[in-house]
N, C-alpha and C positions, 0 to 999 in steps of 0.2 A: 736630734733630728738626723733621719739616712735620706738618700736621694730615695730611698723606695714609699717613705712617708709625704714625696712632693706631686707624685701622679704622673711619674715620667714612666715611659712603656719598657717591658722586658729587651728589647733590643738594644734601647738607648743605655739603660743600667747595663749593659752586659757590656758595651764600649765605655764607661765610665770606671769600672773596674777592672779591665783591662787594663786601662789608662794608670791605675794603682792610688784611685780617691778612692775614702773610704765615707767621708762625709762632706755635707756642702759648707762653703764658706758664710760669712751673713749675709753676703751681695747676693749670690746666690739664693738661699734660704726665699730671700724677699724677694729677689726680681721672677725665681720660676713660676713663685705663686701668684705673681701681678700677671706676667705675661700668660700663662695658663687658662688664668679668666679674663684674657682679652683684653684687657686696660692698657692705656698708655701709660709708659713709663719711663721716668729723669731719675737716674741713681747715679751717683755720686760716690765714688770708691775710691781709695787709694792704689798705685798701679799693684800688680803683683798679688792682686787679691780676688783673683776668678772672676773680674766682671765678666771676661769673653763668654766661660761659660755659664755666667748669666744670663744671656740671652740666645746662647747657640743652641742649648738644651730643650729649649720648652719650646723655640722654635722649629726646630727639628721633630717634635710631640706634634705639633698643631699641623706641621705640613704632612707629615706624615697621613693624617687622616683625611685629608683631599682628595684633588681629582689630580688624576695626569698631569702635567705641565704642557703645552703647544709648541710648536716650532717653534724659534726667536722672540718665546714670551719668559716673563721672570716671575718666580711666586713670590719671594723675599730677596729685599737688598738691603746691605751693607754698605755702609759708606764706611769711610778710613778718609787721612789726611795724607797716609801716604804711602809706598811701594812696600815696603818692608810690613808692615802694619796691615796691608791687604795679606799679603804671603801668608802671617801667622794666622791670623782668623779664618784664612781659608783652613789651613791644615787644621786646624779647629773642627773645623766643620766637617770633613773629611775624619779627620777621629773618629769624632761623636755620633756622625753618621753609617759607619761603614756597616752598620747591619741594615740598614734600611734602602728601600729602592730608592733614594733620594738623589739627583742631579744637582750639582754644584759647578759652580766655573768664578774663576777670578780673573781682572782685568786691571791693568794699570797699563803706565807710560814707560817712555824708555824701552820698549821691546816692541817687535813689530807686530802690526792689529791683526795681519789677516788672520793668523790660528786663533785670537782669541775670537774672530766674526765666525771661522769654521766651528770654534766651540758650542756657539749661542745657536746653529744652525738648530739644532735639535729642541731646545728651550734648556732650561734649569731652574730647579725648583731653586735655588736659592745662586743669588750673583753678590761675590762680593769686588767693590772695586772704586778707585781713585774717584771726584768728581770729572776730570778734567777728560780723563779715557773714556767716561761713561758716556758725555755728552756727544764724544767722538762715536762711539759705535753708534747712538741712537741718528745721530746725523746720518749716516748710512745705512740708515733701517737694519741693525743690523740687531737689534733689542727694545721689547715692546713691551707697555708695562698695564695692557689692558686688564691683564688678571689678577694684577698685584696684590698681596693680604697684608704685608709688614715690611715697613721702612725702619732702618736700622743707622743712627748718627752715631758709630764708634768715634771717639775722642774730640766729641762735638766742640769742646771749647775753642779747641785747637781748631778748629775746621770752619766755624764758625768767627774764628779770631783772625785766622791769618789769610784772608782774602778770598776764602772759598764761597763766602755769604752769594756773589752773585748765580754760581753755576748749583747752587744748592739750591737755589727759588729758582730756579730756570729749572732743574731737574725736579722739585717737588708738584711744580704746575703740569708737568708731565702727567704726574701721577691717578690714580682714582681717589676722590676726595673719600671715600669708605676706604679708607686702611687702619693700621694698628701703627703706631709710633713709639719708639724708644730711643729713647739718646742716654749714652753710655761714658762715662768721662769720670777721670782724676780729679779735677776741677772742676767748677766754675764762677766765674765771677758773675758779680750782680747784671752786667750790662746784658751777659750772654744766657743768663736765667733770663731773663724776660727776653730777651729776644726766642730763645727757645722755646719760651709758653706759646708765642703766638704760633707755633707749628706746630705745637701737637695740646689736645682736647683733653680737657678733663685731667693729668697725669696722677698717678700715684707716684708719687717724690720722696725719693727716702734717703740719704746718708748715711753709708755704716759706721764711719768715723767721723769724728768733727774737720768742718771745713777748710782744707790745706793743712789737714795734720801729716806729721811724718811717722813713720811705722818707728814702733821704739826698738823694734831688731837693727836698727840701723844707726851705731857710732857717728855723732859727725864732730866733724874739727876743724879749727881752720889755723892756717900758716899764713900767717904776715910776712910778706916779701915786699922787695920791690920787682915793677916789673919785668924790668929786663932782667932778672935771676928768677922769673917761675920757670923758665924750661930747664936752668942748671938745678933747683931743688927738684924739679917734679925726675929728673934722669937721677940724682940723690935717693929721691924715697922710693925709685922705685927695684934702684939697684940693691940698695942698702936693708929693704925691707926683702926683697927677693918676692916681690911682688909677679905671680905667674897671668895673673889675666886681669886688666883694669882697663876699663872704661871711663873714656877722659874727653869731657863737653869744652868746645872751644864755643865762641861766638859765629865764628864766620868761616866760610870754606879755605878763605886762601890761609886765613889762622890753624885752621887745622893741616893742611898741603904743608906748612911752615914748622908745626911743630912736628910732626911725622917725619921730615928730612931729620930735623935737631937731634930725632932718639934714635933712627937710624944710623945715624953718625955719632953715637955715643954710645952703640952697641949692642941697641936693644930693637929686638923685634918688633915695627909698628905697621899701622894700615890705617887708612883716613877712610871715610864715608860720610858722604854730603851727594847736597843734589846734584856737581858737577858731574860724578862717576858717573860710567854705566851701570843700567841693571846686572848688569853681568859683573863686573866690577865689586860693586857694592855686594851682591851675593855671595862672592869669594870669598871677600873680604871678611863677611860674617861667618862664613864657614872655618873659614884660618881658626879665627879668634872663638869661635866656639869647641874647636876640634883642641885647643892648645896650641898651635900650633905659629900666636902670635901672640906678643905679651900685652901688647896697647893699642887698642883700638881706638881711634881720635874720630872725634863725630860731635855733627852741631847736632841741634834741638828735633827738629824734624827730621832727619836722617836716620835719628837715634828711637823715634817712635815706632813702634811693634819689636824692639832688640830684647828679644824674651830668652834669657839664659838662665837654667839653674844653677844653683849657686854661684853667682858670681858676687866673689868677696871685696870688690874695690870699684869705687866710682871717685872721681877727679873733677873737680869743678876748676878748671884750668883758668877760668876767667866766670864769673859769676853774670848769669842772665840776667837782661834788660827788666825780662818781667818774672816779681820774684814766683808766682804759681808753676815756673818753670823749673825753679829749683825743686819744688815738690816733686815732680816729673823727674828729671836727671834723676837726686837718688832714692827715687821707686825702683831703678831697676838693681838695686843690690838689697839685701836682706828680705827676699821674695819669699812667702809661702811659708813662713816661720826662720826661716833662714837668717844666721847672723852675718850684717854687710859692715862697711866702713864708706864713711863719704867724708872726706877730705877738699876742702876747699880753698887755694891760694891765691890771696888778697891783696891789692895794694891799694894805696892811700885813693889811686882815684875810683875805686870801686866801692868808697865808703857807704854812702846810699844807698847803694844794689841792697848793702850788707845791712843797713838800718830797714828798709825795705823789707828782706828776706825776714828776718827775725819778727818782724811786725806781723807780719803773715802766718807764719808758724805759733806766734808765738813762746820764743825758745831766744833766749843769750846766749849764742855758740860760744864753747869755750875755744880760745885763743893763747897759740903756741907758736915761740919764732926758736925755728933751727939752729943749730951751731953752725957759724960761717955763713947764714944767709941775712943776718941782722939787717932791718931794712933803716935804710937811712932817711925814709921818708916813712912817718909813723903812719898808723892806721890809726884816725880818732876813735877814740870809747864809745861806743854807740849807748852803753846804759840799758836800763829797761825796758824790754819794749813794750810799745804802748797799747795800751786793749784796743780790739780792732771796732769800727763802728758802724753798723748797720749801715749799709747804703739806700737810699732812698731812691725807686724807679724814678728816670727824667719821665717828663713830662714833655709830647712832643709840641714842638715851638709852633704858632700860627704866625702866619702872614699877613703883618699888618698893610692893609691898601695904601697906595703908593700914590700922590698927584704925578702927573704928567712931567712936573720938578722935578720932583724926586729921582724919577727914573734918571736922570743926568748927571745924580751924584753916583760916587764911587763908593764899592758897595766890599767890604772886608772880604778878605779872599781866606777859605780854608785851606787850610795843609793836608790833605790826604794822602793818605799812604800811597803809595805803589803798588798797582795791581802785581800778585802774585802768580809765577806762572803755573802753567795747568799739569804739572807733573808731580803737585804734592812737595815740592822737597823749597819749597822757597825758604828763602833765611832773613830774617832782620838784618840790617844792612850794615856795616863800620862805621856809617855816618852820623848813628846817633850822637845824642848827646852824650860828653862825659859828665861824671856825678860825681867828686869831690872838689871840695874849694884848696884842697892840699890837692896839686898836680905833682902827676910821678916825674922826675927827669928825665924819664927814658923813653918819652912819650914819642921820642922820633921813628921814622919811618926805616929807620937803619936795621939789617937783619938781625939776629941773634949771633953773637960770637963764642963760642966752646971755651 
């Protein structure tokens, strides 16, 4: 199969070879020919494996044979969960289109709106951008979505998981109920499958890989520590291995702000990025760590989405995620595009579940390695086989049993809901979860890290 066999136009193939692809991926393969013939479509890829231009290609095909675009009207949108992740898609789009008369503009937060409102002045066949800044510009008439053809949910799980659900049905009611829809994702779990069906019609649903597999270019391993000595092993492996560029997921921002000082002070070049930076910040910061020119980039979960680098040989799971579909995520961005990565994960006893959790998921018993001189004095349980995973069954939603006049008087169970997440894409799971082992580390206190 060549892209000249999928019905993409001589302009687009001639930016696609530029580019230095010679053939499409399966995501591709299968989403150019969905989206081509108009269908809706929920593909499911692993990261690192061309879904972008899965859908940036055939959409660029289809716009192309339209009308004009309007003043402050949009042909196709993108959605993203977050700044960095807008950025890459756009330049995406901008690749793949630069032979075509095609208008494009991206928007997010963190940076001030009025150029992006002078942008939309003109219209753009295609907008890609945050929900949170999107909802901003349309609030100020500043982007109209009467002409709309193709709504686009990049990393829907994600967008749909972490608190964007309300500005995503506030922005699809926007919309003309005649569109084409595609949601585009790493994952997803069962709740956010059906919640997805109900937004888009009819899909053509495919999987190139089994669900929350890990690419097998990708080494993983994990180091049993305790955890007050993960930041002296992780400054160990990364001196000792002469590690030139690793990508290292914390939990939480001030986690990351925390270990960024540790490796600076122990001599190695680092940068944090999370939702506190600025845009300006955070782009540097990616720039350093792409150009060489830092050796550790520390970043939670969503700060880390669209961190598209090639070859990069090292990802660090400094603390292993709440939810394990995340660990898929983390290391997707090392061993990308055939490329051989390493993911390295260091564990302590109260991260035991994460780690039965994680395994359950993948289905995979990571092998299990403790360093010389890091010997943890608080063991990490045998987690065993993990167990075949089992089909989840859609809820069913609950009705409202009628009430007497009594009733109403009693006290009525109160849910726990999350915290609304803010509107700039970078929100993080919070420190306050739960811990997950019945083995607590001792070092659980709130005291800094000492050299």
């Amino acid at each position: 199969m060549t892209f000249e066999n999928l019905g993409l136009s001589q302009p687009i193939l001639q930016a696609i070879e530029e580019k230095g692809y010679t053939a499409p991926t399966p995501v591709q393969s299968k989403s150019i020919d969905a989206v081509l013939q108009g269908r809706d479509v929920m593909a499911a890829a692993q990261t690192g494996t061309g879904k972008t231009a899965g859908f940036t290609l055939p959409m660029l095909e289809l716009l192309s044979r339209g009308q004009r675009i309007r003043g402050n009207h949009v042909r196709a949108l993108i959605l993203t969960p977050t700044r960095e992740l807008a950025m890459q898609v756009s330049e995406s789009v901008k690749a793949y289109g630069k032979h075509l008369p095609i208008k494009s503009a991206v928007a997010f937060g963190g940076v001030k709106i009025n150029p992006q409102m002078m942008r939309l002045r003109g219209g753009a066949d295609i907008l890609v951008a945050t929900p949170g800044r999107l909802m901003d510009l349309y609030q100020q008439n500043a982007v109209q979505f009467k002409h709309l053809e193709i709504l686009v949910l990049d990393e829907a799980d994600r967008m749909l998981d972490m608190g964007f659900i309300r500005d995503i049905k506030k922005i699809i009611a926007l919309l003309p109920a005649k569109r084409q829809n595609l949601l585009f994702s790493a994952t997803f779990s069962e709740d956010i499958r059906q919640l997805a069906k109900g937004l888009i019609h009819d899909p053509i649903e495919f999987s190139v890989t089994p669900r929350n597999a890990t690419a097998k270019s990708v080494a993983q391993r994990i180091y049993t520590v305790d955890k007050k000595r993960k930041p002296h092993l992780l400054s160990f492996l990364i001196g000792s291995n002469n590690w030139k560029q690793v990508l290292v997921f914390t939990r939480t921002k001030a986690g990351a702000n925390r270990l960024t000082r540790f490796l600076e002070e122990s001599g190695i070049k680092a940068l944090a990025i999370h939702g506190n930076k600025s845009q300006g910040s955070r782009t540097k910061a990616l720039a350093a760590f792409k150009e060489n020119r830092v050796q550790a980039l520390v970043a939670t979960d969503i700060a880390a989405r669209g961190i598209d680098i090639d070859q990069l040989p090292h990802v660090v799971n400094f603390e292993l995620p709440h939810v394990p579909e995340d660990y898929v995520h983390r290391i997707g961005r090392t061993g990308r595009a055939g490329a051989v990565g390493e993911a390295v994960s260091l564990v302590c006893a109260d991260e035991a579940k994460q780690l039965v959790d994680i395994e359950r998921l993948i289905q995979q018993q990571l092998p299990r390695e403790v360093m010389k001189g890091f010997e943890p004095v608080h063991a990490v349980p045998e987690s065993g086989a993990p167990k075949p995973l089992k089909p989840k069954k859609p809820k069913k939603p609950k009705r409202d049993k009628p009430r007497s006049a009594d009733d109403s008087e009693q006290k009525r169970p109160r849910r726990s809901g999350r915290s609304e997440q803010g509107r700039s894409g970078s929100g993080q799971r919070g420190s306050s979860q739960r811990g997950s082992g019945a083995n607590k580390d001792a070092s659980t206190s709130s005291s800094p890290w000492k050299k």
